[in-house]
C-alpha positions as CSV (number, residue, x, y, z in Angstrom):
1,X,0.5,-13.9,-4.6
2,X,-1.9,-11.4,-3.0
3,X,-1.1,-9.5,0.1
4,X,-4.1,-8.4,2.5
5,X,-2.9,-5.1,4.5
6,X,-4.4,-2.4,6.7
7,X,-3.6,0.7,5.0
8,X,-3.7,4.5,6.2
9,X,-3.2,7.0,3.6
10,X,-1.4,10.3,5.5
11,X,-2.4,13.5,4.9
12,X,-1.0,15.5,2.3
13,X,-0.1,19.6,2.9
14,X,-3.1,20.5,0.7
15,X,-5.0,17.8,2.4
16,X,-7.4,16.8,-0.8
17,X,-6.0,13.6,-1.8
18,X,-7.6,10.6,-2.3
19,X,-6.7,7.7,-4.4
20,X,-9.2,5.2,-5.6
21,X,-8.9,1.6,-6.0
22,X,-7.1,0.2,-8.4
23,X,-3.7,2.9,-7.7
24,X,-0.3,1.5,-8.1
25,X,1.9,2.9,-6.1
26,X,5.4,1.6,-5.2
27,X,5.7,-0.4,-2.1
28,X,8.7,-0.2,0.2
29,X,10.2,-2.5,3.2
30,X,12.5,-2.2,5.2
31,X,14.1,0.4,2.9
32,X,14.0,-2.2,-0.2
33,X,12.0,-0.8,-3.0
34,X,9.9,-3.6,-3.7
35,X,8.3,-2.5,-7.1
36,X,4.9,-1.7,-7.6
37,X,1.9,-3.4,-6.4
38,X,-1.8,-2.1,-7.1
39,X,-4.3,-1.5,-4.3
40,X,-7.6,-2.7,-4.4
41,X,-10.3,-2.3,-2.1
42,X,-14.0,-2.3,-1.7
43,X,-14.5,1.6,-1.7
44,X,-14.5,4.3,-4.6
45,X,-11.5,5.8,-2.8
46,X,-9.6,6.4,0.1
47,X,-9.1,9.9,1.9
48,X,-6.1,10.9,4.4
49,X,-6.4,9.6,7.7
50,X,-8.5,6.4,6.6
51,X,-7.8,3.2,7.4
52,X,-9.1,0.4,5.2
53,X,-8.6,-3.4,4.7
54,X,-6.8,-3.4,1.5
55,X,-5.6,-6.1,-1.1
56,X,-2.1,-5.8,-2.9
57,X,-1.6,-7.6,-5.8
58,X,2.4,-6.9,-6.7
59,X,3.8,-6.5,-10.3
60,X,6.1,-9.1,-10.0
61,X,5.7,-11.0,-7.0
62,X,9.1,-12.8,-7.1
63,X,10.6,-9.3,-5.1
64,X,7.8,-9.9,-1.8
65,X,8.6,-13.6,-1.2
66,X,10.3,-12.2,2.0
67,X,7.5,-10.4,3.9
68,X,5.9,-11.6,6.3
69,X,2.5,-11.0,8.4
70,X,3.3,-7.7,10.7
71,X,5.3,-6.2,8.4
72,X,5.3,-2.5,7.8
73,X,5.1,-1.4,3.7
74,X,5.6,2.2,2.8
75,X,3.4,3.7,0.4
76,X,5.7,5.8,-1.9
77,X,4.0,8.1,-4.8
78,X,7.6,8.9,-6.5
79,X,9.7,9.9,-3.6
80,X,7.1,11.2,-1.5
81,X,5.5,8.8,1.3
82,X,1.5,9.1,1.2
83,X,1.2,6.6,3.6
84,X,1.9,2.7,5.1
85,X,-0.2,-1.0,5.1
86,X,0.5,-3.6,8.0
87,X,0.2,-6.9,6.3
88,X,-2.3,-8.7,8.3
89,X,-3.0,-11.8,5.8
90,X,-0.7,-13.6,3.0
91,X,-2.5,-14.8,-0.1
């Protein structure tokens, strides 16, 4: 299973991150953690306030059977929110 999302990474306060493609952040819905998922795209990386097509392949996708096209993910580095992904396409 492969989820295809538009994803905006947020600023951050020092505003110089980035993350490149192939990050695995954890993935939140609904305010379920729903484990980790890595984020692939067709970039080298990703700065705050982009928006990018994305593809996110989860770690065990047993814990996403329930989402569903429209659906809002939170993108959670530890505790901290670095930004979100509409799902637009489920693989």
């Amino acid at each position: 299973m492969k989820v295809k999302v538009l994803f905006t990474l947020f600023p951050s306060s020092s505003n110089d991150r980035f993350i490149f493609s192939g990050f695995r952040p954890d993935w939140k819905i609904n305010f379920n953690n729903y484990n980790c998922g890595r984020l692939l795209f067709d970039k080298q990386q990703i700065h705050p306030n982009e928006q990018t097509e994305c593809i996110i392949e989860p770690l065990n996708p047993y814990l996403w059977k329930n989402v569903a096209i429209g659906d809002i993910l939170e993108c959670m580095e530890g505790v901290v929110l670095i930004g979100e992904a509409v799902i637009i396409e489920i693989m």
